[in-house]
ChimeraX commands (.cxc) that place a marker at each C-alpha (Angstrom):
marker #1 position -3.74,-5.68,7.27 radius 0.5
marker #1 position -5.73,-5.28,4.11 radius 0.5
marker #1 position -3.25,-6.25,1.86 radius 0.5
marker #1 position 0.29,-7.22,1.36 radius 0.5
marker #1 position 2.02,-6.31,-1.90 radius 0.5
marker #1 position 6.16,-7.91,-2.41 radius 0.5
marker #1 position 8.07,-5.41,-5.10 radius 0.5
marker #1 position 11.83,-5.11,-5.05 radius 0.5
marker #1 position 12.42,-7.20,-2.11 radius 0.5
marker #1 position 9.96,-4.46,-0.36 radius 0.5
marker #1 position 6.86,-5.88,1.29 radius 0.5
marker #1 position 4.09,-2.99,1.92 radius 0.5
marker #1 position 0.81,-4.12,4.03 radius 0.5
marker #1 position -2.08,-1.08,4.20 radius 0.5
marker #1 position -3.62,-0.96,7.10 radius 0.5
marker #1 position -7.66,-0.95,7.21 radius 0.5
marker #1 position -7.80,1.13,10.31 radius 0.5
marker #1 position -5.52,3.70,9.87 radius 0.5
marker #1 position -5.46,3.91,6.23 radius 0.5
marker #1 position -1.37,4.35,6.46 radius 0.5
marker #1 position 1.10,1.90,3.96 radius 0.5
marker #1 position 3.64,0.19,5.67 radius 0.5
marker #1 position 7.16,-0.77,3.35 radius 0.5
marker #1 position 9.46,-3.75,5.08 radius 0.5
marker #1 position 12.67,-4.86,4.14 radius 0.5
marker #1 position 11.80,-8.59,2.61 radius 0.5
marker #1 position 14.62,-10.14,4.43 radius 0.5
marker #1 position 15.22,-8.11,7.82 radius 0.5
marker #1 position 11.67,-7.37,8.37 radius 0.5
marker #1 position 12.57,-4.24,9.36 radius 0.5
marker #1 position 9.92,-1.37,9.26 radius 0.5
marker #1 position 11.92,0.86,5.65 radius 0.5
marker #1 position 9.06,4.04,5.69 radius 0.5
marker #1 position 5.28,5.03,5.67 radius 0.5
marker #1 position 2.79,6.74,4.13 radius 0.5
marker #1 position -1.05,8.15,5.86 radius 0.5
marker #1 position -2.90,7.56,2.20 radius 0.5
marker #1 position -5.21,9.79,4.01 radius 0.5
marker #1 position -8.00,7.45,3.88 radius 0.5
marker #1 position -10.95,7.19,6.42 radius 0.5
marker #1 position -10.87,4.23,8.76 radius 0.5
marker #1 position -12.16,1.14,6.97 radius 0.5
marker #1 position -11.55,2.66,3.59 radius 0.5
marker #1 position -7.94,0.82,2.70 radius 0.5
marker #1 position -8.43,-2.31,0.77 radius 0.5
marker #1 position -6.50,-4.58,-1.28 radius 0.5
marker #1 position -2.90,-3.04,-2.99 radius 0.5
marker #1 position -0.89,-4.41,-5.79 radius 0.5
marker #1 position 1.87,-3.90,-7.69 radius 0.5
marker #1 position 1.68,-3.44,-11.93 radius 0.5
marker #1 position 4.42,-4.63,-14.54 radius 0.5
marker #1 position 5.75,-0.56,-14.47 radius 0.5
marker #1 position 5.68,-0.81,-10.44 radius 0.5
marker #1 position 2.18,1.20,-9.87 radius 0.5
marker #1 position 0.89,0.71,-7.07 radius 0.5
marker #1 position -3.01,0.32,-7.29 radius 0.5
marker #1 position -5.11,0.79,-4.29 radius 0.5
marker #1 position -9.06,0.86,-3.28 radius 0.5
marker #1 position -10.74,2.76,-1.66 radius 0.5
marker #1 position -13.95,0.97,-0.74 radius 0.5
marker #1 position -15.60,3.85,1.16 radius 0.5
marker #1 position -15.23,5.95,-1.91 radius 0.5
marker #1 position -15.78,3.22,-4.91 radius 0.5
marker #1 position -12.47,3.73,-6.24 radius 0.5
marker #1 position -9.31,2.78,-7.64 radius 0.5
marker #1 position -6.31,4.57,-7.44 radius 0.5
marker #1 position -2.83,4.32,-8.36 radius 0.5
marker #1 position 0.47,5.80,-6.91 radius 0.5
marker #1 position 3.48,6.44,-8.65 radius 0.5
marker #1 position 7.02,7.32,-8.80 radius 0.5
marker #1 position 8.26,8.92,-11.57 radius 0.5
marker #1 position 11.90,8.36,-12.06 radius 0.5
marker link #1:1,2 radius 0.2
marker link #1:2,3 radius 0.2
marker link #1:3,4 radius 0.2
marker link #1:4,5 radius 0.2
marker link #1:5,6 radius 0.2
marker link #1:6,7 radius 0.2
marker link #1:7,8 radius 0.2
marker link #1:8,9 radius 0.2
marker link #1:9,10 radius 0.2
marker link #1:10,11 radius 0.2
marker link #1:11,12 radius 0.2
marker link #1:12,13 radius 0.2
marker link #1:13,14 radius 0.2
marker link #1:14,15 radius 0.2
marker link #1:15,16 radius 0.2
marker link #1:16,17 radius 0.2
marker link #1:17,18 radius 0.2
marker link #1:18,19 radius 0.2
marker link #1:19,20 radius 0.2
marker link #1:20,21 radius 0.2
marker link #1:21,22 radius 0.2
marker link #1:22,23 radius 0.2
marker link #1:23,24 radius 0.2
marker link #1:24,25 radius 0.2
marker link #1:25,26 radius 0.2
marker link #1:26,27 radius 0.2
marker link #1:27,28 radius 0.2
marker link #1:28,29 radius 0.2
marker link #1:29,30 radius 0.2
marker link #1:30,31 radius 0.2
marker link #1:31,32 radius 0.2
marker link #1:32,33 radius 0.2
marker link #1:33,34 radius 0.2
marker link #1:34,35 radius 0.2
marker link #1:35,36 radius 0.2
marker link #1:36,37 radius 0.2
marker link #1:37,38 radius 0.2
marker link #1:38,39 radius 0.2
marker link #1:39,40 radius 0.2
marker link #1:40,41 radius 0.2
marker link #1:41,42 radius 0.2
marker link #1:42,43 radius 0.2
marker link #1:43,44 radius 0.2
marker link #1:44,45 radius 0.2
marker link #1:45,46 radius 0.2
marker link #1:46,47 radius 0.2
marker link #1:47,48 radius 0.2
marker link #1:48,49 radius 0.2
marker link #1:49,50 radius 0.2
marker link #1:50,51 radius 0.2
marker link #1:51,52 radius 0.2
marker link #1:52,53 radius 0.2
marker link #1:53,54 radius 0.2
marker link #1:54,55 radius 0.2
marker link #1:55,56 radius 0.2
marker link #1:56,57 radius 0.2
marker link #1:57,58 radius 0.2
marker link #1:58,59 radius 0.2
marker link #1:59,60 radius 0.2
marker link #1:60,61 radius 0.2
marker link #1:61,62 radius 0.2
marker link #1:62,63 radius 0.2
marker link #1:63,64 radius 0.2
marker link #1:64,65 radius 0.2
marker link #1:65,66 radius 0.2
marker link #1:66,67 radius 0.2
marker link #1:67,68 radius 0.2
marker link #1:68,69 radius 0.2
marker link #1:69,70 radius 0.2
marker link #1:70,71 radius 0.2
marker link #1:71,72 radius 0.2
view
């Protein structure tokens, strides 16, 4: 993994190699959805969760910082 964010009794882990987001159910462990971020292999750092539940991401092959979010 290259990082584990907890939000909502969700825990998402990206994945370095495949540059996918995984979201598990906090108490089942059970695998709830994921995303391909689309980045290269070895791109996918370290995610976390803001106060408004934006989730920032970096891309360390690019030098970057993004954010994804649901508007509700």
């Amino acid at each position: 993994p290259s990082g584990l964010a907890l939000h909502d009794g969700v825990i998402y882990v990206g994945d370095n190699e495949t540059g996918f987001l995984f979201a598990f159910d906090q108490e089942t462990g059970d695998l709830l959805d994921w995303l391909d971020l689309g980045f290269e292999d070895g791109a996918l750092m370290g995610i976390v969760f803001d106060e408004d539940g934006n989730l920032w991401m970096t891309n360390a092959r690019e030098d970057e910082v993004l954010r994804l979010s649901v508007e509700e």
